[in-house]
C-alpha positions as CSV (number, residue, x, y, z in Angstrom):
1,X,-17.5,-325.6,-81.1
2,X,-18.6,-328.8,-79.9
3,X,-21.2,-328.8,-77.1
4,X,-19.5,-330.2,-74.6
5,X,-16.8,-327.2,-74.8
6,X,-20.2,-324.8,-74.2
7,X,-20.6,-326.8,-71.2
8,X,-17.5,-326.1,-69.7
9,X,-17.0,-322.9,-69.9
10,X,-20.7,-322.5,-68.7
11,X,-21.2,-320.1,-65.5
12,X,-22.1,-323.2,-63.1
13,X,-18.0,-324.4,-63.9
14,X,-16.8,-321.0,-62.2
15,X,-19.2,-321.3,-59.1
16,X,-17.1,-322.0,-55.5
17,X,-19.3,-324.1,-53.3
18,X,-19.7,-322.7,-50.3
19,X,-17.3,-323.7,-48.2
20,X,-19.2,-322.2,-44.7
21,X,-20.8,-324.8,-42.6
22,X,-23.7,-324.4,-40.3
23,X,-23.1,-323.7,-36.8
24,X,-23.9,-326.6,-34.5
25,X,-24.8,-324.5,-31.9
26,X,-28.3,-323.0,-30.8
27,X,-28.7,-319.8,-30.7
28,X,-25.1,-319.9,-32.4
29,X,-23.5,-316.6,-33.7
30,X,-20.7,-314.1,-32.1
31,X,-22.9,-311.8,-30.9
32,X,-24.9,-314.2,-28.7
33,X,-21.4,-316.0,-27.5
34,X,-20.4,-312.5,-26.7
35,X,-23.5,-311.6,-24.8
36,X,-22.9,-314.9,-22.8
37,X,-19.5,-313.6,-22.2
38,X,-20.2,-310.5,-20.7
39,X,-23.2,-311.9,-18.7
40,X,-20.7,-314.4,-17.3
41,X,-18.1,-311.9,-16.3
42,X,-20.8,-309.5,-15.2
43,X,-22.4,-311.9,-12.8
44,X,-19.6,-313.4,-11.0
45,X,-17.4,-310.0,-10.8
46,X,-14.2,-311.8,-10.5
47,X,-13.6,-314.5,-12.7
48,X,-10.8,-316.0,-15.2
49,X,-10.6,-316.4,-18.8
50,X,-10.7,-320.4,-18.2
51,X,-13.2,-320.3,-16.0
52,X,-16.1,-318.6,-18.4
53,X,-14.5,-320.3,-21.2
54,X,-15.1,-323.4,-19.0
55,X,-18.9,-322.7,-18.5
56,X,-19.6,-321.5,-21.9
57,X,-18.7,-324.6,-23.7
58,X,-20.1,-326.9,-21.1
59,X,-23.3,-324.5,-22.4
60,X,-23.3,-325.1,-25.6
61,X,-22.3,-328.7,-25.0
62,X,-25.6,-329.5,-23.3
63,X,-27.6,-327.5,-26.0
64,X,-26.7,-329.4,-28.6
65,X,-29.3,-331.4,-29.9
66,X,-28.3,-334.4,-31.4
67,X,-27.0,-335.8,-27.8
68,X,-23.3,-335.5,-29.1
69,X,-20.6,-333.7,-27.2
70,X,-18.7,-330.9,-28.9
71,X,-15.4,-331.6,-31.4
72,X,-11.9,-330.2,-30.5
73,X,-12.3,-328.1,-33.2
74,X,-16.0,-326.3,-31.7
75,X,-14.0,-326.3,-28.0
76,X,-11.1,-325.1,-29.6
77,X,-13.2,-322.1,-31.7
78,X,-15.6,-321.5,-28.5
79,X,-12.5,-320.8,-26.4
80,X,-10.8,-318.5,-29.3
81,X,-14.3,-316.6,-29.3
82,X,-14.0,-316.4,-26.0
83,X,-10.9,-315.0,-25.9
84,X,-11.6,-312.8,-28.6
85,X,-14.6,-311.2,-27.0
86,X,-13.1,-310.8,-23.6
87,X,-10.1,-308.3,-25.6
88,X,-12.8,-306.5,-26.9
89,X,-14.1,-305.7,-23.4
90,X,-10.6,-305.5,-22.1
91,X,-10.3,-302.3,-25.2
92,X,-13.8,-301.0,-24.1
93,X,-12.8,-300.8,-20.6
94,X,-15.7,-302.6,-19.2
95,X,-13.6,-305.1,-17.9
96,X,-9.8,-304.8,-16.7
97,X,-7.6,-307.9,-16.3
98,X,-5.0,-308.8,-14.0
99,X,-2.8,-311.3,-15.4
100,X,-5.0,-314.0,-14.9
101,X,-8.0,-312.5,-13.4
102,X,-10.6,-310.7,-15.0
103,X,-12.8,-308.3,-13.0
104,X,-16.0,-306.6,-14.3
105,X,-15.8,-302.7,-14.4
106,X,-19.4,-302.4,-15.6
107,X,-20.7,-300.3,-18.9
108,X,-18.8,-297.3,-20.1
109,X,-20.1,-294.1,-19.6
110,X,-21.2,-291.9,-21.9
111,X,-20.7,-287.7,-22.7
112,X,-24.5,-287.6,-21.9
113,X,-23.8,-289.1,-18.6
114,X,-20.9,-286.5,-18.0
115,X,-23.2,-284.0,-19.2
116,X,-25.6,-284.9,-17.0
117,X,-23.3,-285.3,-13.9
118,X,-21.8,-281.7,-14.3
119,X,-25.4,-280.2,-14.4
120,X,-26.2,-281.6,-11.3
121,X,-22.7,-280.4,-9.5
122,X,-23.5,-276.7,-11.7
123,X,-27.0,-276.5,-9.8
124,X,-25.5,-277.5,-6.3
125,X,-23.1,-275.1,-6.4
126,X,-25.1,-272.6,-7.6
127,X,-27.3,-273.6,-4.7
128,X,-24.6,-273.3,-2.1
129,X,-23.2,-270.1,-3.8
130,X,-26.8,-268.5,-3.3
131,X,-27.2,-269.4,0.1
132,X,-23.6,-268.2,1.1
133,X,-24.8,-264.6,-0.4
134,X,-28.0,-265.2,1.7
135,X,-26.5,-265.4,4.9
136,X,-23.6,-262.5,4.2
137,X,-26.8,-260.6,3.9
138,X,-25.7,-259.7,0.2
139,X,-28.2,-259.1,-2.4
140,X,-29.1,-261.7,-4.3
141,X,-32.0,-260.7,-6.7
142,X,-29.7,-259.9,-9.3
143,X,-29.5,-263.4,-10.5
144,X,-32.5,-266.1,-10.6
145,X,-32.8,-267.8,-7.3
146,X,-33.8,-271.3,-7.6
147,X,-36.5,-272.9,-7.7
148,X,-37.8,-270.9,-10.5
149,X,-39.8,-271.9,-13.1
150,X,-39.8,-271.3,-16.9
151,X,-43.3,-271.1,-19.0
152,X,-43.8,-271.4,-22.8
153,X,-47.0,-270.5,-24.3
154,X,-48.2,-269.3,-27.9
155,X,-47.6,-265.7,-28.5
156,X,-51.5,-265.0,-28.3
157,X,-52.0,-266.4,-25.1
158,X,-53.3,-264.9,-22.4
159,X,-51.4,-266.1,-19.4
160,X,-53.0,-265.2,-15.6
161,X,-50.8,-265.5,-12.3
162,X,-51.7,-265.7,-9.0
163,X,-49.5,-265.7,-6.0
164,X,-50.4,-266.8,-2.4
165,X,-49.2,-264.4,0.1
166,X,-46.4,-266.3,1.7
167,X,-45.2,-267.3,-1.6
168,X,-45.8,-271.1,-1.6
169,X,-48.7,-271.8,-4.1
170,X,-48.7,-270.3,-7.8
171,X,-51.9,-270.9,-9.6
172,X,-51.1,-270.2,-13.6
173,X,-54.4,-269.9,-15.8
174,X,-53.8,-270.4,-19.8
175,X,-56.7,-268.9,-21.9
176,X,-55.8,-269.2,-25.8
């Protein structure tokens, strides 16, 4: 085998350059032109797709450093980004569009702030259902009336209570 033929079928011959350029852009990267999206839409309220696409590459335009404006091919991949991103918060729901308007909704919420929500309206009720009992004149001490209040200590604690007379003050004393 000659030493040229080595030299061919050496790994370096089945390397693909890499064919990915460098963004142009500060700051570039889909997640920050995604950011910039949302705080566009979520700032004005009411906007269009051309009109933060508009603002977004006149951003970047002025942050590029070399004093260059942007190829067709950056505007053209800005807007598509932009587009992109702006589906994604159409599917998320934190922004509904109207044929050519696009209106921010605001951040989804979350099971923990349904959770949370429902408590509240569980204790109000429960409030109003005690004081509808309270002034039928029904007893109510079969239940806990609210405020009430819950104390954890070690099992070899000594826990001391005292009570003012018209029930306002509670002084607790922990020794253990």
């Amino acid at each position: 085998m000659v030493e040229e033929d080595v030299k061919i079928l050496s790994p370096e011959c089945f390397s693909v350059p890499n064919k990915r350029r460098e963004s142009k852009f500060i700051g570039g990267g889909l997640r920050q032109l995604s950011f910039k999206v949302v705080q566009k839409i979520a700032s004005k309220g009411r906007t269009t797709y051309n009109e933060v696409a508009d603002e977004i590459v006149a951003e970047y335009g002025s942050l590029d450093g070399d004093g260059s404006s942007l190829g067709a091919s950056d505007e053209k991949n800005i807007r598509r980004r932009v587009y992109d991103a702006i589906n994604v918060l159409i599917a998320t729901e934190m922004i509904a569009k109207d044929k050519k308007e696009i209106q921010w909704l605001g951040h989804p919420r979350t099971i923990i702030d349904d959770i949370t929500e429902l408590e509240v309206v569980g204790l109000h009720n429960l409030v109003l259902h005690n004081q509808k009992l309270q002034e039928s004149g029904e007893s109510i001490s079969k239940g806990i009336s609210l405020p009430f209040l819950l104390v954890q200590t070690d099992r070899d604690a000594t826990v001391e209570v005292e009570i003012s007379e018209d029930m306002k003050l509670i002084h607790f004393d922990f020794d253990g």
